[in-house]
N, C-alpha and C positions, 0 to 999 in steps of 0.2 A: 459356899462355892456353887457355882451356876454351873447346874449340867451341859453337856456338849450337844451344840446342837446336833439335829438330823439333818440328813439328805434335802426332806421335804420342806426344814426350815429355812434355808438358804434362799437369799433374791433369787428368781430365775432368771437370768440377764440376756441369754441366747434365744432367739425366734426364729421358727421356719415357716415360710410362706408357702401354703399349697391351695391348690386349685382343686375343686371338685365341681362333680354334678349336682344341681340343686337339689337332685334325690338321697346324692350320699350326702349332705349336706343334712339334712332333714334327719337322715334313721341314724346318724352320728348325735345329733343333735337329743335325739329322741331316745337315744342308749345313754346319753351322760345325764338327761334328766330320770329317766329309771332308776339309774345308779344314785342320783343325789348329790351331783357333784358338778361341774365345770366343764364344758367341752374340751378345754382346756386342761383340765385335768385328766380326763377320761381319758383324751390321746397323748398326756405323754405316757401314765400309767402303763399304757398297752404297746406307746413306740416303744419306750424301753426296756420292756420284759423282753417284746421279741427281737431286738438288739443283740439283748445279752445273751437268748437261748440261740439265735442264731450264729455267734461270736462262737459262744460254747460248743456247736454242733461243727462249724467250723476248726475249731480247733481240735476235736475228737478223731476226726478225716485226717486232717493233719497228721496227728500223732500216730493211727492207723496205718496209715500211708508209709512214714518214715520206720514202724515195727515190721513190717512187711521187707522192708528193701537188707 
């Protein structure tokens, strides 16, 4: 039986286009070869951690908010 895949095995089929400065272009560039990995990798790595902690940090206010009232 074939294990399930992961998260990280899945096509990635969604893209977001962004703009930078050819500086941040550069030291982004220059962090995901340090790392050993993909620019591309590098930044979804990091958009989605702070996605999640920010969802999570939002939704801790929330619940604060609502223990309060």
């Amino acid at each position: 039986m074939a294990r399930p895949r992961k998260e990280e095995d899945r096509a990635h089929s969604a893209s977001i286009r962004i703009r930078l400065l050819p500086e941040h272009d550069a030291l982004i560039r220059e962090a995901a070869a340090l790392a050993g990995v993909s620019m591309s990798d590098w930044l979804r790595e990091r958009i989605v951690r702070t996605a999640r902690r920010e969802i999570a940090e939002a939704a801790r206010y929330q619940s604060a908010g609502q223990a309060q009232e």
